[in-house]
C-alpha positions in Angstrom: 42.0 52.3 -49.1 44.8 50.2 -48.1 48.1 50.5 -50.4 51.4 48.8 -50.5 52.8 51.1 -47.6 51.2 53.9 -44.9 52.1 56.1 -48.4 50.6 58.9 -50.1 46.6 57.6 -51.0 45.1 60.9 -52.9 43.6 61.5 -49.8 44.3 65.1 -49.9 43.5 64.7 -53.3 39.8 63.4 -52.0 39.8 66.3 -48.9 40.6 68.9 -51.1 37.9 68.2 -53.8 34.9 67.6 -51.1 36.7 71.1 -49.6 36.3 73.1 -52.5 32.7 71.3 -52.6 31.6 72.3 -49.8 32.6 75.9 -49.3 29.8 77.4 -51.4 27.3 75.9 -49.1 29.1 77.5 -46.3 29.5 80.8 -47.4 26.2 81.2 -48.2 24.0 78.6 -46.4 22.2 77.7 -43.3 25.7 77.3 -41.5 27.1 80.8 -41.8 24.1 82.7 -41.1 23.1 81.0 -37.8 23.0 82.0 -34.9 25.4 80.3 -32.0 23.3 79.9 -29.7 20.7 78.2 -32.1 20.0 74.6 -31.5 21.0 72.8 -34.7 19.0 70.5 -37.1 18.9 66.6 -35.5 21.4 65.0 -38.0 20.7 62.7 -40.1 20.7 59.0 -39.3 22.0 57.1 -41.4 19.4 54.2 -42.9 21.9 51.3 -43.3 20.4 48.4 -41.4 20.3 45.5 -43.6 22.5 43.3 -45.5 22.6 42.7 -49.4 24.8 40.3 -51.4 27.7 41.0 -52.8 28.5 40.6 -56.3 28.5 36.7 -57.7 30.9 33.8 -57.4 33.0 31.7 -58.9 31.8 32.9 -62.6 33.8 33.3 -65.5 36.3 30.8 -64.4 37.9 32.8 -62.0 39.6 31.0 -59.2 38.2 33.7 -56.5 34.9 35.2 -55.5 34.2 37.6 -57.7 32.8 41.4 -56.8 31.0 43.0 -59.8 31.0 47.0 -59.5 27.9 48.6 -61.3 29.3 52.0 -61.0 32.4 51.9 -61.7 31.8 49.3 -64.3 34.4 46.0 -63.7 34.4 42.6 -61.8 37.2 41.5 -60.0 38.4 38.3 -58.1 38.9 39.2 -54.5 40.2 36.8 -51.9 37.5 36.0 -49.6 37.9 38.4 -46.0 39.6 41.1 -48.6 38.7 44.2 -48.4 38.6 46.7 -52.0 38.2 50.3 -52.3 38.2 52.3 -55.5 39.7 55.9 -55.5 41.8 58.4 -57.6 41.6 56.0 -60.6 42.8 52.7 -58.5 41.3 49.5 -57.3 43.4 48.5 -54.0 42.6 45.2 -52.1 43.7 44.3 -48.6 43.1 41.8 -46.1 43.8 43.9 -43.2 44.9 47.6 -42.6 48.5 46.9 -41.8 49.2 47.3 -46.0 52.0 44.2 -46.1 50.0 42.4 -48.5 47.5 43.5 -50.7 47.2 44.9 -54.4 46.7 47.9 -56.6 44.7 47.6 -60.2 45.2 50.7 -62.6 42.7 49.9 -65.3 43.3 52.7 -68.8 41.4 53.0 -72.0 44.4 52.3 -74.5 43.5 55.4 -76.9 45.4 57.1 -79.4 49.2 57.2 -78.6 48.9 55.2 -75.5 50.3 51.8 -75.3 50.4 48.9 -72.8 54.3 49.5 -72.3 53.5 53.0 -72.1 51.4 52.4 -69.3 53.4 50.2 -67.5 56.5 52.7 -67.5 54.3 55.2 -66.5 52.6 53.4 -63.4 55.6 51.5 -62.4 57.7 54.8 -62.3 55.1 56.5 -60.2 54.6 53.8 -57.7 58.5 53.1 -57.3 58.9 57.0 -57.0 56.3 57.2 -54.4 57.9 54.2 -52.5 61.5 56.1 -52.1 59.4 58.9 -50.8 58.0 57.2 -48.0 61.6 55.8 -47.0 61.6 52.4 -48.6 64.5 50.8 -51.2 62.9 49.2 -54.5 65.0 46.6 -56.4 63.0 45.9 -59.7 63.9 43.0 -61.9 62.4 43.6 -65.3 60.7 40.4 -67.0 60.8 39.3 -70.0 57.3 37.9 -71.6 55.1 39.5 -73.9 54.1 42.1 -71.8 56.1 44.2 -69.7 56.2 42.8 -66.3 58.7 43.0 -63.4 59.7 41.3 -59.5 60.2 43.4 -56.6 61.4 43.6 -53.6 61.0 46.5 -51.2 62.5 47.3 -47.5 61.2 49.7 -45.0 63.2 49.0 -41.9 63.0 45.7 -40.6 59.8 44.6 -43.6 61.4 43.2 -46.7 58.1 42.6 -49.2 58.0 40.4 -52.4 55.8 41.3 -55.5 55.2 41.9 -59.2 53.8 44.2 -61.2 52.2 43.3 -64.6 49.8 44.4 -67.7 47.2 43.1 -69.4 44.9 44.1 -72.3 41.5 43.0 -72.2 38.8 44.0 -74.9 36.7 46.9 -74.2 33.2 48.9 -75.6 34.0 52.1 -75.3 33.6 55.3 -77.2 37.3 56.5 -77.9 38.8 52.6 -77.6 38.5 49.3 -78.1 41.4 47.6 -75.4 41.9 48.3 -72.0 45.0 48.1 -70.1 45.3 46.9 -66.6 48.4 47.6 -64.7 48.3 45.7 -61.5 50.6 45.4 -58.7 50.8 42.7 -56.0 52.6 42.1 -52.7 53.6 40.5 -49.8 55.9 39.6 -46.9 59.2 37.9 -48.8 58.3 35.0 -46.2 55.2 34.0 -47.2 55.3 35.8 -50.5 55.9 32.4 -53.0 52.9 30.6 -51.4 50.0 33.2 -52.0 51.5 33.8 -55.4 48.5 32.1 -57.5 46.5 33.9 -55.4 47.7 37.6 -56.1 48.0 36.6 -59.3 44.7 35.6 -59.9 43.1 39.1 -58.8 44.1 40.7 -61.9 43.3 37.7 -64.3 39.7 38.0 -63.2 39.5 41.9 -64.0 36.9 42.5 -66.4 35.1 45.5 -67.6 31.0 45.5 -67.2 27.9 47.8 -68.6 28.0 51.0 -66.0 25.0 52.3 -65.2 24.3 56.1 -65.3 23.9 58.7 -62.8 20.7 60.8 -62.8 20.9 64.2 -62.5 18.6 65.2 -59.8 17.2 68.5 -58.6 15.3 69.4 -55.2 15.5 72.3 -52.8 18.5 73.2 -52.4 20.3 70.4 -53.4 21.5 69.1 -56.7 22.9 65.6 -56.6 23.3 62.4 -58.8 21.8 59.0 -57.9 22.2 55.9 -59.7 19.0 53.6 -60.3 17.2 52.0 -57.7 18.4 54.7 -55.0 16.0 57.0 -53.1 16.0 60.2 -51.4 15.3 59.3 -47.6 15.9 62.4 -46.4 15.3 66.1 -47.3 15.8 68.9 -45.4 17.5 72.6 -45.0 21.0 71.5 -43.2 20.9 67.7 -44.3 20.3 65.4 -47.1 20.2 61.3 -47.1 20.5 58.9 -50.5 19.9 55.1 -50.0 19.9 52.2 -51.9 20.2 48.4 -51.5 16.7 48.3 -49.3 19.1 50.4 -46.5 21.8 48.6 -46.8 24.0 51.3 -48.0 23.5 55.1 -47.5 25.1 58.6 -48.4 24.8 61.7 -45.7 25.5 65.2 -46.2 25.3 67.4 -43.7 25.8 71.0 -42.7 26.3 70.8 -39.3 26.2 73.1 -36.7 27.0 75.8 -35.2 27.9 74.6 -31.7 29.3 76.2 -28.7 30.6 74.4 -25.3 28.2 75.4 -22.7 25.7 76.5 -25.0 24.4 73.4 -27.3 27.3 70.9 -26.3 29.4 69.9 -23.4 33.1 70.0 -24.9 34.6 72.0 -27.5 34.6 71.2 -31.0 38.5 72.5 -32.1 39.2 70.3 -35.4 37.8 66.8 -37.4 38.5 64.7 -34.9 36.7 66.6 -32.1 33.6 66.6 -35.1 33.4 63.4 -36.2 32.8 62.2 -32.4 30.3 64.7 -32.1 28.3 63.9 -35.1 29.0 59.9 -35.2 27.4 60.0 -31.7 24.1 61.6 -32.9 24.1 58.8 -35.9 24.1 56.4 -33.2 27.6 55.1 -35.5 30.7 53.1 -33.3 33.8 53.4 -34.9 35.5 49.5 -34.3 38.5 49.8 -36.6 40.1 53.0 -38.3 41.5 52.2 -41.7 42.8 55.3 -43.2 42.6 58.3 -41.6 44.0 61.8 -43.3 44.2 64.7 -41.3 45.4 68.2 -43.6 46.9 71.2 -41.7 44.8 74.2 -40.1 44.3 77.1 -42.2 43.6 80.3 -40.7 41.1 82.2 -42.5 39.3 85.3 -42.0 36.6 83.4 -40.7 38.4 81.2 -38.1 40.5 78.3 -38.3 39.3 75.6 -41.4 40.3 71.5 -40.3 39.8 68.8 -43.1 39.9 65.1 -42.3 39.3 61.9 -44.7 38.1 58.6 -42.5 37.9 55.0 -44.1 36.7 52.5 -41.1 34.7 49.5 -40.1 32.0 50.4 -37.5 28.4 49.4 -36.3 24.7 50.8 -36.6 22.6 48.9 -34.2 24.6 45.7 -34.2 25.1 45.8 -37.9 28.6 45.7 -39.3 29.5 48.4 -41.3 32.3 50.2 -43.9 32.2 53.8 -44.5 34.2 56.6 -45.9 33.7 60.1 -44.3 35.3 63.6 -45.0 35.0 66.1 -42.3 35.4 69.9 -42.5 35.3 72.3 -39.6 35.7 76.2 -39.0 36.0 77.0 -35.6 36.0 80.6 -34.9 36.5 81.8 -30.9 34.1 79.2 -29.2 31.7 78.3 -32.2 32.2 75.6 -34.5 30.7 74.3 -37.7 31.1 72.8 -40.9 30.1 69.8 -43.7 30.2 66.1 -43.2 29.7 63.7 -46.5 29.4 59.7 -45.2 29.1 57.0 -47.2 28.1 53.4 -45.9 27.3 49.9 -46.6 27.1 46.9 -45.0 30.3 45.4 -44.6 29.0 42.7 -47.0 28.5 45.1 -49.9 31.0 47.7 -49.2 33.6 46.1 -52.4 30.8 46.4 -54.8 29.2 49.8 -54.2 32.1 52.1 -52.4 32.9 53.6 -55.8 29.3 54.6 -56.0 28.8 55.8 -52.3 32.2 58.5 -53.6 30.6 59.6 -57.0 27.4 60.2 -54.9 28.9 62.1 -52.0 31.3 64.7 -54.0 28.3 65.2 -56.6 26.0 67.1 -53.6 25.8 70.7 -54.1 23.7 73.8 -53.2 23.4 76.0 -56.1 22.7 74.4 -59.6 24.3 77.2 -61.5 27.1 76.0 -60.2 26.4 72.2 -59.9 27.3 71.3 -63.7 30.6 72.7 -63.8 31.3 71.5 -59.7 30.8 68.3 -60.8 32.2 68.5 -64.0 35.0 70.0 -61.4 35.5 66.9 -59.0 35.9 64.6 -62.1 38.7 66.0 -63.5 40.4 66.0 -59.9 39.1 62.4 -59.0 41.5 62.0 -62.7 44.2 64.1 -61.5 46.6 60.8 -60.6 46.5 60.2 -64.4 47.7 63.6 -65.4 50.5 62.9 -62.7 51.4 59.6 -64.6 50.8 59.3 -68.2 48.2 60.9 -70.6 45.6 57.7 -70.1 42.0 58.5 -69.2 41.7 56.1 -66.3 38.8 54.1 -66.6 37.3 54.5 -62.9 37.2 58.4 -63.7 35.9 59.0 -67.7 32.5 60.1 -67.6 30.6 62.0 -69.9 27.5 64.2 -69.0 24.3 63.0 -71.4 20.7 64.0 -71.7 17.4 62.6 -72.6 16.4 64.0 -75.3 12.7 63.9 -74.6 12.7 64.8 -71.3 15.9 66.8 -70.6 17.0 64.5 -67.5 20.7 64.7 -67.5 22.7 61.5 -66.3 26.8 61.2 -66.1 27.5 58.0 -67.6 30.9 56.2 -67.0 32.8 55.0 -69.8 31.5 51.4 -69.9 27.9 52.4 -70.3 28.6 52.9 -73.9 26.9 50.5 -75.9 28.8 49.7 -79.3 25.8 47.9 -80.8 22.6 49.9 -79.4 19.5 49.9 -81.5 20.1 53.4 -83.2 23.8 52.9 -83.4 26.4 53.3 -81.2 26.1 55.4 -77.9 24.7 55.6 -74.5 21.6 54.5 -73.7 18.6 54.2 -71.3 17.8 50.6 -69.8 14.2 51.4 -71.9 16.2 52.1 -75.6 16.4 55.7 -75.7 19.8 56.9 -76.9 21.1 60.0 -75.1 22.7 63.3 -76.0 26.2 63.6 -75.6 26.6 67.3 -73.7 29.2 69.3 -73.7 30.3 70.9 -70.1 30.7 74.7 -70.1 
């Protein structure tokens, strides 16, 4: 995800949800109870070979190519050569990963007691706030249309940057509202800032919510998981499991890796994320060409060693194919042994802006043990929404989800906010591509 500055991202936010995750699955799986000497599973290798089209173009008169997001349920203008990544309840677009231009998208249901100005306050005090933290001065200059709007300019050092936040409200079908508010936020160097303007400005003007589709609930041995149509299970086994979609075009690993030992099943010592992720991107045959965001937490000692967490966004390649992937990597090294979880998502680089918030949702859902998987995933919702409870009691629309179930077979799907269909045949709910209107389920 690339931001206005190298600032905060929700990356701990991100390593400390897939943590919590993951830890079942090592205190009781195939990981703990190996021996060290054991030769591991071979990984999993990732399936993404081919390319798929992104999104359409030039539709809805919108001045830029536009990038339609299934699961997260928008379209969006994005410059062409941009890069966009959806997390913790934002929509940030870059061109590059040095973060001097880009822009942020916030969009909120506007429910009961929740206002555009409301909304802007909120957003616009937490992004100035987080600003100051990272050592920059923020002049604002407050506007004066309609809708709240402001100018900025921000120093860090020797960078002066230009921008302007705004709001819109855009009509939405949901279940608890019927307008959507879309705080946006756009910048770039003070130099250059006045000519690419209309073009910043033009990102959030093509915002528009679309139909989500759901995620099926799916149950195998061991795993529970949730996979959105047209994805497959590729791979199945006891340390390792592989969704893809897109005809291989974009892919989701999980693995329990390990245990390894230097001089036993590896030549060099695994002591922390980075040592892993080199290990384990090697076996998936994976080249790392360009690091985006990288997040590494702090040690913790525990009983059972020393636990490492690290978040990885980055452009790479799979047999001369250009990828984009998002990986979080957690290792316990204890003496000379080492183990942990990986989860990796990747698409094409083509695809990556339309299906990156879908490669997330897929990733955190994977768990071991179904009587906990409802209230797990239930679990990393609320903690993908925790931004919003930082900000301003909104429901962020990237995050609401409600858990649903056909009532003739019992499948359970999560469905995002914008699957709800106002005018379905039996009324107003969520429904199945084939008519059937689903349960609404409450989490316990």
């Amino acid at each position: 995800m690339h931001t206005l500055l190298p600032r905060r991202m929700a990356t701990s936010l991100v390593v400390a949800t897939m943590s919590a995750l993951a830890a079942p699955a090592l205190a009781g799986g195939a990981v703990a109870g190996a021996a060290a000497g054991a030769a591991p599973p071979r990984a999993a290798r990732p399936a993404v070979l081919e390319s798929a089209r992104p999104g359409v173009a030039g539709a809805s008169g919108c001045s830029l190519p536009l990038v339609r997001d299934v699961y997260d349920g928008f379209e969006l203008g994005v410059p062409s050569g941009w890069d966009l990544s959806t997390l913790d309840g934002e929509i940030a677009l870059s061109p590059d990963a040095s973060g001097t231009e880009g822009a942020i998208l916030y969009p909120a249901l506007l429910t009961k007691g929740v206002t555009a100005a409301s909304l802007f306050s909120g957003l616009m005090a937490y992004e100035k706030s987080s600003l100051v933290k990272d050592g920059a001065s923020v002049v604002e200059t407050a506007g004066h249309g309609p809708l709240p709007g402001a100018t900025l300019t921000v120093r860090v050092g020797s960078t002066v940057l230009a921008g302007s936040a705004s709001v819109r409200v855009v009509p939405v079908a949901a279940e608890s509202a019927s307008e959507l508010g879309v705080f946006s936020l756009v910048w770039a160097p003070r130099a250059s800032y006045r000519a690419l303007a209309p073009t910043l400005s033009a990102i959030s003007a093509c915002y528009a919510p679309v139909r989500a589709d759901l995620f099926q609930l799916f149950r195998t041995n061991p795993y529970t998981f949730v996979m959105p149509p047209g994805w497959k299970v590729s791979a199945d086994e006891t340390n390792a499991l592989e969704l893809t979609g897109f005809h291989n075009a974009a892919s989701v690993v999980y693995e329990l890796w390990g245990p390894y030992e230097a001089g036993v099943n590896i030549s060099q010592a695994i002591t922390g994320p980075a040592d892993a992720i080199k290990l384990l991107f090697g076996q998936y045959h994976l080249t790392i060409t360009q690091v985006l965001t990288s997040d590494v937490l702090p040690n913790v000692q525990t009983s059972d060693g020393v636990e490492g967490q690290e978040y990885l966004e980055f452009d790479a390649t799979l047999q001369g194919k250009a990828l984009h992937g998002i990986a979080y990597v957690e290792t316990n090294v204890n003496g000379g042994s080492a183990a942990g979880v990986i989860r990796l998502g990747l698409a094409t680089a083509a695809l990556w802006n339309s299906v990156n918030g879908g490669l997330i949702e897929m990733m955190g859902s994977i768990q071991h043990n179904f009587s906990q998987d409802l209230q797990e995933i239930q679990s990393i919702n609320q903690q993908w929404q925790d931004f919003s409870g930082q900000v301003e009691n909104f429901d962020d629309t990237l995050n609401s989800q409600q858990l649903v179930e056909d009532p003739t077979t019992g499948t359970l799907y999560e469905a995002p906010y914008s699957s709800w269909d106002a005018d379905g045949p039996n009324g107003a709910g969520y429904y199945l591509p084939n008519g059937q209107l689903l349960n609404q389920v409450e989490r316990s």
